[in-house]
N, C-alpha and C positions, 0 to 999 in steps of 0.2 A: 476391397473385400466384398463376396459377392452378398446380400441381405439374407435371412432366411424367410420365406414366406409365410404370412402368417395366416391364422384359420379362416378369414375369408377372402384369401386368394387359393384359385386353382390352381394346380401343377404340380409338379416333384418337390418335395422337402427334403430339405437336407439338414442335418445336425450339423448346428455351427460349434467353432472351436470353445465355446465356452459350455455348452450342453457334454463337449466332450474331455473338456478338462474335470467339471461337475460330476461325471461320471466316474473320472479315476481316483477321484478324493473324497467321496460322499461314503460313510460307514466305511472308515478306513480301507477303499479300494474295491469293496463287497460289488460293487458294480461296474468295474474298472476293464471287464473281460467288453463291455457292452462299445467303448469307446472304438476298438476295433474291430466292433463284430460285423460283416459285410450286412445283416441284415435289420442291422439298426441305424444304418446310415444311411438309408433314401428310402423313403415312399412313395407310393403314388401322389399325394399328398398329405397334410395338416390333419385331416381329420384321421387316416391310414395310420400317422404316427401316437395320436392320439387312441385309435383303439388295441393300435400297438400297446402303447404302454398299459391302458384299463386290461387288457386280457393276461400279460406278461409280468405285469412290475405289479408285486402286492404291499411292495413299502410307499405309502401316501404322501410319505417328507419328499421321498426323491421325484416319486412323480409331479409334484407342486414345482419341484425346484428346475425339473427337463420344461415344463412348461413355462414358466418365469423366463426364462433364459434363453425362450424361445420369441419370434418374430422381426420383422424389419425394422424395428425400433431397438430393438439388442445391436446395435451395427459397430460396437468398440467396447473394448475394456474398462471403459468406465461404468456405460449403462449397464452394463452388469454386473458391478463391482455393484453402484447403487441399486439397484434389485437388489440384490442379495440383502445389502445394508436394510433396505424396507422391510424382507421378509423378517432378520435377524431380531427389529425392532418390534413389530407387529408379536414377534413370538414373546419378546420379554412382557410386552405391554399385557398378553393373557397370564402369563406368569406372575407380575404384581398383583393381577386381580384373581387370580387361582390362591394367591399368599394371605389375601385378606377376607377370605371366607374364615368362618368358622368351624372350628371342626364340629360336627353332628354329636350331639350324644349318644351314649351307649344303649342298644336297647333296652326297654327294661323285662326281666326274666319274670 
């Protein structure tokens, strides 16, 4: 399987199979049209695709999750099975501590 290049190599980028699975199942499908869209599928490079998505994509989850799942280090199934597993983690871990604030009091009138 060929690697995806990551932002400091030059050349063509291409969306690997897991940025384009990522895409058909992320908000039930909401960006599912992108998996096959010719012009989301190669760039001139890493950074091209990246101002792809900053100009294009205004949901911030999915843009995290095209990035994550992006580079020569994503090369199988698993490293980005685990990615994902770190982000999934990373989000509960702000959740338990979002749980243990307190709530503010009510102004007073």
């Amino acid at each position: 399987m060929a690697k995806t290049k990551a932002k400091t190599e030059k050349g063509p980028y291409r969306l690997n199979e897991y940025q384009r699975a990522a895409a058909k199942a992320y908000g039930g499908g909401d960006y599912g049209y992108l998996a096959d869209d010719p012009d989301f599928q190669e760039f001139v490079d890493f950074d091209a695709f990246l101002r792809h998505l900053d100009e294009g994509i205004s949901d911030g989850h999915f843009r995290f999750i095209m990035v994550e799942l992006a580079g020569p280090d994503v090369d199988d199934l698993e490293e980005a099975q685990r990615r994902m597993s770190r982000a999934a983690d990373e989000i509960a871990d702000v959740m338990d501590a979002l749980a243990k604030l307190e709530a503010a009091p009510a102004p007073r009138r």
